[in-house]
C-alpha positions as CSV (number, residue, x, y, z in Angstrom):
1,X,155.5,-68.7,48.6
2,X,152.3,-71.0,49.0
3,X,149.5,-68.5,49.6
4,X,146.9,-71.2,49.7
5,X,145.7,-70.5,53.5
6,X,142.2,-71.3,54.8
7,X,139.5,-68.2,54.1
8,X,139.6,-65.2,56.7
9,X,137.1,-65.5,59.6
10,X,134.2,-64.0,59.6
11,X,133.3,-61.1,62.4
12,X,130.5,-62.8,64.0
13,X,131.9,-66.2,64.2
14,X,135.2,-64.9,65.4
15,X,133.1,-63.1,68.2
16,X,131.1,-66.1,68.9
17,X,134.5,-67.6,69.7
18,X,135.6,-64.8,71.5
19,X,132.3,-65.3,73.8
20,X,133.0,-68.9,74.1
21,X,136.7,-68.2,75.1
22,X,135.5,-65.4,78.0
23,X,132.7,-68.1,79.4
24,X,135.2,-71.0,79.3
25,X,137.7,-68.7,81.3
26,X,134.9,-68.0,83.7
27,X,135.1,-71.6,84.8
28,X,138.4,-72.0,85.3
29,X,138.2,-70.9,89.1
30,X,134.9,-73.2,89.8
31,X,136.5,-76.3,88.5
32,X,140.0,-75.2,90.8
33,X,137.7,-74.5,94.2
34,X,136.2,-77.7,93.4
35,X,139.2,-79.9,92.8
36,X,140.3,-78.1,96.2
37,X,137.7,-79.8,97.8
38,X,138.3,-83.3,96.2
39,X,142.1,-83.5,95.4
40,X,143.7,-82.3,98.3
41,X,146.1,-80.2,95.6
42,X,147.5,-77.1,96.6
43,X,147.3,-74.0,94.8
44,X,151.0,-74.3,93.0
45,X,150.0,-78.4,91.9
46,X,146.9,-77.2,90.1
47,X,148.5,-74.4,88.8
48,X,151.3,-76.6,87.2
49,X,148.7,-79.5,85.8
50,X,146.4,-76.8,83.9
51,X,149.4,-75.4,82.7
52,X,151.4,-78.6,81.5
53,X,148.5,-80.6,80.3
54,X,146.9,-76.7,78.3
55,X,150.4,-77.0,77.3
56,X,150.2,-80.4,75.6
57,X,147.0,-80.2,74.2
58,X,148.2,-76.7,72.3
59,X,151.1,-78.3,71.3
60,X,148.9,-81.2,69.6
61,X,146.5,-78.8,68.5
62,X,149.5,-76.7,66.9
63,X,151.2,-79.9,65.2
64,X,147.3,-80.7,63.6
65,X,146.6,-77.8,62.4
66,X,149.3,-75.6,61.0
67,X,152.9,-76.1,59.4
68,X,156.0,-75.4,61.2
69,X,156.5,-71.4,61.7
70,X,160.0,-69.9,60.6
71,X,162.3,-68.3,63.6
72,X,160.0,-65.3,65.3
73,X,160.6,-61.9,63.5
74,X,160.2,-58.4,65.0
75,X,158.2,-56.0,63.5
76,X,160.5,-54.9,60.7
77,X,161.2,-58.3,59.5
78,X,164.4,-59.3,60.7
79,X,164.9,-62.6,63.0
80,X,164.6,-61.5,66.4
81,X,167.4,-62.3,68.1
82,X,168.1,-65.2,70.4
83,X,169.1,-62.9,73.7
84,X,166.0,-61.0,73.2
85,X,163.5,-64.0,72.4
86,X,165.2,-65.9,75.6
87,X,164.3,-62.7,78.0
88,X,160.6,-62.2,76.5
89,X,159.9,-66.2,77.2
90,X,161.7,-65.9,80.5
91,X,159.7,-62.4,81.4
92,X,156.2,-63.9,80.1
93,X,156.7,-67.0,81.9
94,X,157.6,-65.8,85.1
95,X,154.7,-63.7,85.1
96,X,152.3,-66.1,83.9
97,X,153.4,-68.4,86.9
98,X,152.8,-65.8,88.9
99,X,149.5,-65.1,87.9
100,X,148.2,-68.2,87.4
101,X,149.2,-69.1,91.2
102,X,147.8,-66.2,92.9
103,X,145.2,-66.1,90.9
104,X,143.9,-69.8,92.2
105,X,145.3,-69.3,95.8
106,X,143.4,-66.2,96.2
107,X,140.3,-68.6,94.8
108,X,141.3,-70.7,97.5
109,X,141.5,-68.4,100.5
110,X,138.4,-65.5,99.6
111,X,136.4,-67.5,97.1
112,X,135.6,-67.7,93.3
113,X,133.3,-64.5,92.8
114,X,135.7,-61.7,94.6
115,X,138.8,-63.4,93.3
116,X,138.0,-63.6,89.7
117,X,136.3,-59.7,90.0
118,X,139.2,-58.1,92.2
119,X,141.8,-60.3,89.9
120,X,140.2,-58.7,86.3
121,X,139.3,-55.8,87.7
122,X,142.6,-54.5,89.3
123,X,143.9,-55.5,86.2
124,X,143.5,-53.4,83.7
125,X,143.7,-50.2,86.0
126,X,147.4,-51.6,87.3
127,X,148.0,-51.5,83.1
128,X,146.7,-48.3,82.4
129,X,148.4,-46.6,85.6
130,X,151.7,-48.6,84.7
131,X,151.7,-47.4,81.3
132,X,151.3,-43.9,82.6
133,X,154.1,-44.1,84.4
134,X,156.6,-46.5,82.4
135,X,155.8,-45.3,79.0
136,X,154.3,-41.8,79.9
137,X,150.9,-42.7,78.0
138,X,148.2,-40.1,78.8
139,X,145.3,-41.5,80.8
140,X,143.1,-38.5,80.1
141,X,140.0,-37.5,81.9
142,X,137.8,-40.4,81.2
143,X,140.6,-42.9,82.2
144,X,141.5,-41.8,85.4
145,X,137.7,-41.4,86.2
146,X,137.4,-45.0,85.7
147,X,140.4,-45.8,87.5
148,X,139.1,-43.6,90.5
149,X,135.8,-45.4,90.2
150,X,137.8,-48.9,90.0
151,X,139.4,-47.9,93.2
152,X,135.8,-47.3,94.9
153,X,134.5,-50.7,93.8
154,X,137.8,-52.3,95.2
155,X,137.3,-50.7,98.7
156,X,133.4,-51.5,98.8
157,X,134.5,-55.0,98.0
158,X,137.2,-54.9,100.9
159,X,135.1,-53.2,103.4
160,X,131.9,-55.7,102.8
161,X,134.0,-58.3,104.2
162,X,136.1,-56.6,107.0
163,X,133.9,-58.0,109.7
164,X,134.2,-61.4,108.8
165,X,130.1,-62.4,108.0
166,X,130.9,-61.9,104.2
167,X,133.3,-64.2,101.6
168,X,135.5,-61.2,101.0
169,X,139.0,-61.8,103.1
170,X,141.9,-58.8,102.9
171,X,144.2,-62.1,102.4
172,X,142.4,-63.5,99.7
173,X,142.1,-60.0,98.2
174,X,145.8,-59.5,98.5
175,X,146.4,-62.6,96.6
176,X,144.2,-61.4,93.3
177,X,146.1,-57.9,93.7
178,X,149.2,-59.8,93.1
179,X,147.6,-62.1,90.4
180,X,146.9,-58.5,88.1
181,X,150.4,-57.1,89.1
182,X,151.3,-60.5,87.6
183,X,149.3,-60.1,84.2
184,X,149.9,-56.1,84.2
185,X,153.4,-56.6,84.3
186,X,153.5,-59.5,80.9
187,X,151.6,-57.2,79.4
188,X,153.1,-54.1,80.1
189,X,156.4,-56.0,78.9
190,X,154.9,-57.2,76.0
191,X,153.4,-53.8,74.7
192,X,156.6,-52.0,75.2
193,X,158.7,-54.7,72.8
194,X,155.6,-53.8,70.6
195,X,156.5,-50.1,70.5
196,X,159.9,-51.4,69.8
197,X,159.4,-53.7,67.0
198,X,160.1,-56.6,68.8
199,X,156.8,-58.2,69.3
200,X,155.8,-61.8,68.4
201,X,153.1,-64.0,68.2
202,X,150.6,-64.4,71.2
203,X,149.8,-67.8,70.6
204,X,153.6,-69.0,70.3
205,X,154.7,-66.9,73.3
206,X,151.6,-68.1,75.1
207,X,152.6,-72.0,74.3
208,X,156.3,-70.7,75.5
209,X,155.4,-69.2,78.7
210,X,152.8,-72.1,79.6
211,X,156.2,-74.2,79.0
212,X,158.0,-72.1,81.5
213,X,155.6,-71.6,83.9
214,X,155.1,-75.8,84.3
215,X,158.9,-76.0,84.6
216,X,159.1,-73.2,87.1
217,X,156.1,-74.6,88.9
218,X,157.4,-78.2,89.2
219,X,159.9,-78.1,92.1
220,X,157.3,-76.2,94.5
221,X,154.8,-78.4,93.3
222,X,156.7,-81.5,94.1
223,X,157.0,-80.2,97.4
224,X,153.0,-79.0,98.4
225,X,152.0,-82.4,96.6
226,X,151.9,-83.0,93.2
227,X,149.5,-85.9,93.0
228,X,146.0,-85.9,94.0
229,X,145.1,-87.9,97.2
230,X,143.4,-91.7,95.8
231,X,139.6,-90.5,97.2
232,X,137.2,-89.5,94.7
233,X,140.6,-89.9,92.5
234,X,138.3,-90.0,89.0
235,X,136.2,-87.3,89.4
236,X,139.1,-85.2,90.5
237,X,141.2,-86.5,87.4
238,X,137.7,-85.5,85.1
239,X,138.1,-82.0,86.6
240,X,141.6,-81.6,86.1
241,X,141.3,-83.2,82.5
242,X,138.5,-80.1,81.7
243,X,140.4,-77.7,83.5
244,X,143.6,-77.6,81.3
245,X,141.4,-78.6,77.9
246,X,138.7,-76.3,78.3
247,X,139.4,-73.5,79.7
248,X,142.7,-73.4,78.9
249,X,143.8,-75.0,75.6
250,X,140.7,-74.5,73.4
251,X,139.7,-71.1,75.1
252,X,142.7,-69.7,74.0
253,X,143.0,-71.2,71.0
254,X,139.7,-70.0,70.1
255,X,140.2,-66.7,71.7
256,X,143.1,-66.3,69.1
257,X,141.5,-67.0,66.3
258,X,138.3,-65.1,67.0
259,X,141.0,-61.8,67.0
260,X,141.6,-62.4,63.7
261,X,138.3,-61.1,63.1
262,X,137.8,-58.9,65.8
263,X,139.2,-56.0,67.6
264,X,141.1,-56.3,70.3
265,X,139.3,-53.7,72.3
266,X,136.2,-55.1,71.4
267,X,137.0,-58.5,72.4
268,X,138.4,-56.8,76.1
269,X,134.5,-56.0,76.5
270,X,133.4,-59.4,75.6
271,X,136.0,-60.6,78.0
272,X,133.8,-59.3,81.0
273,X,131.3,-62.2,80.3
274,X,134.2,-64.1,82.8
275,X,134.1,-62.6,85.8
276,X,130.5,-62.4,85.6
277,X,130.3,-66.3,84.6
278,X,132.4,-66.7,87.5
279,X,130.1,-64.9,90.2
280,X,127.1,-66.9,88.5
281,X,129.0,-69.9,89.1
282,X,130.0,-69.4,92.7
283,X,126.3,-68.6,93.7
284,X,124.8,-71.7,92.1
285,X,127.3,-74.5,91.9
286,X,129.3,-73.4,94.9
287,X,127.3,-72.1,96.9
288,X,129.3,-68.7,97.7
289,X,127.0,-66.1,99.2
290,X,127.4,-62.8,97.9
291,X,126.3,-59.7,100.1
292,X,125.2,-56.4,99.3
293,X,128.7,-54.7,99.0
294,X,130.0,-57.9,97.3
295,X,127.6,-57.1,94.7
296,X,127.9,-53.0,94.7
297,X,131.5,-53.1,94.9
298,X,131.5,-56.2,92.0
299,X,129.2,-53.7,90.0
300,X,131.3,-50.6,90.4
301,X,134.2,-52.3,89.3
302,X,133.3,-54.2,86.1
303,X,131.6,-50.4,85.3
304,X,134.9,-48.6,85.7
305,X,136.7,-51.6,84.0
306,X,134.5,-51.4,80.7
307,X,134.5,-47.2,80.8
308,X,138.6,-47.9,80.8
309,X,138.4,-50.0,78.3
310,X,136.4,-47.8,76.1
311,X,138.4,-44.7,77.1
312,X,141.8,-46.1,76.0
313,X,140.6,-47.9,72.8
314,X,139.5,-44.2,71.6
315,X,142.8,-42.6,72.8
316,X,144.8,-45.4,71.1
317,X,146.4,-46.2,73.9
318,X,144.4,-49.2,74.5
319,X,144.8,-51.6,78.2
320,X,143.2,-54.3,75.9
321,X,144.9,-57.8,74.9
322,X,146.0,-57.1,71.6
323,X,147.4,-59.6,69.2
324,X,150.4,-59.7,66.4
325,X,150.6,-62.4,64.4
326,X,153.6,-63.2,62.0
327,X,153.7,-61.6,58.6
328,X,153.4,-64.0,55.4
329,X,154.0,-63.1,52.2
330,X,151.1,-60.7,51.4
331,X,150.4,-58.9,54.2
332,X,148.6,-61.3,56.5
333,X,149.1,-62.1,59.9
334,X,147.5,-65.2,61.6
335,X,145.2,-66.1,64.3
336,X,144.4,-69.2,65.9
337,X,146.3,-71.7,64.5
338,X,147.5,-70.2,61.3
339,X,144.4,-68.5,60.1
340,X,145.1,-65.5,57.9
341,X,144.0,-61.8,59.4
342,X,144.8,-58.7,58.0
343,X,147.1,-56.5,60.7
344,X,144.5,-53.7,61.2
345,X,144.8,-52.8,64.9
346,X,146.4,-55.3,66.6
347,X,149.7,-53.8,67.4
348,X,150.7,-55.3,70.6
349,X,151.3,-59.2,71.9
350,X,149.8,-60.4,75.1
351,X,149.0,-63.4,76.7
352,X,145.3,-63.8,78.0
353,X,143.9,-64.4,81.7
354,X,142.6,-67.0,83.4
């Protein structure tokens, strides 16, 4: 077999990437409150045009950059069969739509700042509590103290805006609860076909379930209003252009191929570079004002989330998005688009957030 793959990537430039993929993610929400504004697109429409045209441009990326895969193999090296292939694409991509959606009508309804913190945040606590009880995974002492403290941050954040003065609205809120149930359930999926030996590449089953999710999306896109309305048509076509290239196809392109050089639970830190991106975002280019339990609550939670994050990673257990590329030849797997990575600790596949 042809061994003659490009040279592994180095740690700091696949963190560098992995920083790049976080901020780019971070924007996603700005450029979706602002095409709001200009488009007239719902919710559902934007979600289906970042996800068909991230689609198209990993596609092209894929057919540029690496050679055609063989069929997906579990973890012992057999083909995986077609039954089970069909229900982790179906699974993923049902989820993904789901949080994808939420995740940009709660942006619509409370705002960019406490959607993109309550959305991450809740996240990996709704993983960590899920796997206790699905998959009976200890949470420990340190765990549950961040989940407690998670909790805390999410009711500041709800309280702040309970009279109505602040940009936190229980509606909105709701909305990015349902947008981490989304991503805690794909990922909950995905880690237990991990345990199982049935895991696959992120980056295919990400290209898969963006493929899904567009097709899913269409019909209730067609009918909230698929095209954007003709005034101030260009810059709303220069936003939806950046949305589904930037922070969707080449963040997670690069955010795949900076794991082949870094640890998934490190790069789960690095990841909270987005929400706070986000926050910095609403406050200068939107506007958003953020109040004094906005900002506690925002605190308390991105704490608890990087003490979970830590906690787990040194139990093994691990809430973080972990990648498993496909075997070839001598014991490499790939990140990116094809770029060879030793296996290390990447045991589990999952698709990435915003």
């Amino acid at each position: 077999m042809d061994h003659s793959l490009q040279p592994a990537l180095s740690v700091k430039r696949g963190l560098f990437y992995v920083v790049v993929a976080a901020t780019a993610w971070g924007t996603a929400g700005a450029a979706a409150a602002l095409l709001f504004d200009s488009s007239g697109l719902g919710p559902v429409a934007l979600t289906f045009w970042r996800t068909a045209g991230g689609l198209a441009l990993l596609l092209a990326g894929r057919a540029l950059f690496r050679r055609p895969r063989p069929r997906p193999r579990t973890a012992g090296g057999t083909a995986e069969p077609a039954r089970r292939r069909a229900l982790r694409i179906a699974v993923m991509g049902l989820g993904l739509t789901v949080f994808q959606t939420a995740y940009f009508a709660a942006v619509q309804a409370t705002g960019l700042a406490v959607a993109t913190v309550v959305t991450l945040g809740a996240g990996p606590v709704l993983i960590a509590l899920g796997a206790r009880v699905l998959m009976g995974e200890r949470l420990g002492r340190g765990g549950a103290a961040a989940v407690a403290a998670a909790l805390l941050g999410l009711a500041v954040l709800v309280a702040g805006g309970a009279d109505g003065t602040g940009t936190v609205r229980p509606a909105g809120v709701g909305l990015a609860l349902v947008s981490a149930a989304g991503y805690s359930a794909i990922t909950l999926f995905s880690r237990r076909l991990g345990r199982s030996g049935a895991g696959a590449g992120a980056y295919s089953t990400t290209v898969l379930s963006f493929a899904v999710c567009a097709v899913c999306l269409l019909p209730a896109a067609l009918w909230e209003g698929l095209l954007p309305q003709a005034e101030n048509l260009g810059h709303s076509l220069w936003l939806m252009a950046y949305l589904a290239a930037v922070p969707t196809a080449l963040a997670y392109a690069l955010y795949f191929a900076g794991l082949a050089a870094v640890r998934a639970a490190t790069a789960s830190v690095v990841a909270l570079i987005e929400p706070v991106s986000a926050a910095g975002l609403a406050v200068v280019v939107l506007g958003e004002r953020l109040t004094a339990p906005t900002v506690l609550g925002t605190g308390v939670l991105i704490g608890a989330v990087a003490v979970l994050v830590r906690s787990e990673a040194g139990s093994g257990a691990g809430v973080s998005r972990e990648v498993t590329g496909s075997r070839q030849g001598g014991g490499l797997v790939t990140g990116g688009f094809g770029r060879p990575v030793h296996s290390g600790d990447r045991k589990h596949s999952a698709p990435v957030r915003e």
